[in-house]
C-alpha positions in Angstrom: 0.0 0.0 0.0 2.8 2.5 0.8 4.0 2.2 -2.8 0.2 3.1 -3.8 0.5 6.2 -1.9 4.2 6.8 -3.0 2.9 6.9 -6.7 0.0 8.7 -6.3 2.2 11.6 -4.2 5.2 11.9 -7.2 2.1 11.9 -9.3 0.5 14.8 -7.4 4.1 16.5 -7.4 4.7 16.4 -11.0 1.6 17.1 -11.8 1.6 20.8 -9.2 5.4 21.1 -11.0 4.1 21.7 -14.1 1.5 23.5 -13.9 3.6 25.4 -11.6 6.0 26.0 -14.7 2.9 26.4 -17.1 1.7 29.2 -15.5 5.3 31.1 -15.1 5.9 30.4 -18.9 2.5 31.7 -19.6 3.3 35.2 -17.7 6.7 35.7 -19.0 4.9 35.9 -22.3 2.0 38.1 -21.0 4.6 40.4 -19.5 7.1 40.8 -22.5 4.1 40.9 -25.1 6.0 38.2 -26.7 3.9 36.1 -29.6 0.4 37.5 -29.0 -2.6 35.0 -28.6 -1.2 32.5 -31.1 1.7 31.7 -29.1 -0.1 31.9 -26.1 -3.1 29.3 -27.6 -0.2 27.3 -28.7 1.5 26.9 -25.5 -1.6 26.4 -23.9 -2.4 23.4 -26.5 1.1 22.1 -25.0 0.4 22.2 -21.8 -2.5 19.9 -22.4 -1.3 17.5 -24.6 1.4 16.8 -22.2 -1.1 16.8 -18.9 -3.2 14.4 -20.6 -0.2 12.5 -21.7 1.2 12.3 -18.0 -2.6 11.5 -17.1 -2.6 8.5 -19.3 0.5 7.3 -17.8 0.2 7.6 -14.4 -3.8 5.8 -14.6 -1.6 3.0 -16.4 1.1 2.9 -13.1 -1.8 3.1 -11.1 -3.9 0.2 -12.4 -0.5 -1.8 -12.9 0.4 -1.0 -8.7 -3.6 -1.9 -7.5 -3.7 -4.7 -9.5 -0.2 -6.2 -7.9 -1.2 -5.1 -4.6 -4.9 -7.0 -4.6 -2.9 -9.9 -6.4 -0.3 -9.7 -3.3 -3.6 -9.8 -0.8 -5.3 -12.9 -3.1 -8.3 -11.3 -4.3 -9.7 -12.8 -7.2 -9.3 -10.4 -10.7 -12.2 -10.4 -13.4 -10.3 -12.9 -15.6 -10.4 -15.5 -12.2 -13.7 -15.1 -11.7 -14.9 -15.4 -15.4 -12.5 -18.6 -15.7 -14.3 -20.3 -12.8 -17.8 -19.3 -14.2 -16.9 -21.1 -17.0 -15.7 -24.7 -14.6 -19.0 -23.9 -13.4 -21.0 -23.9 -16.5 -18.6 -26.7 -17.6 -19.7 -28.7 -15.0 -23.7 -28.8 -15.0 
């Protein structure tokens, strides 16, 4: 469990990072008047594809850690249960 938390924490801390570095990039422009809106729209555009890109990865770490950690405990996945509903229907 404490690597669930560790993960989900570095996740959290990138994640404050860069919007933390976003948002000074995003006034340094504003304040020199540097690009206009394009440039501006364009970083923005950035900033999204690579938050959703770092979402995407860390829901894959995520699922990966849970599903290791209710493995480690013995609870049954989806693909267990569906293999013995199949023994069962095997069976009758």
């Amino acid at each position: 469990m404490d690597e669930l938390k560790d993960l989900f924490y570095a996740g959290l801390g990138a994640a404050l990072t860069a919007k933390e570095r976003m948002e000074k990039e995003l006034e340094e422009l504003k304040e020199k008047g540097k690009g206009g809106k394009e440039e501006f729209k364009q970083k923005y555009e950035e900033a999204k594809t690579k938050a959703k890109a770092f979402e995407d990865e860390f829901d894959k770490k995520l699922k990966e850690k849970v599903k290791k950690v209710l493995s480690e405990i013995g609870v049954a996945t989806k693909e267990d249960l569906e293999e013995l509903k199949k023994l069962i229907e095997e069976k009758k």
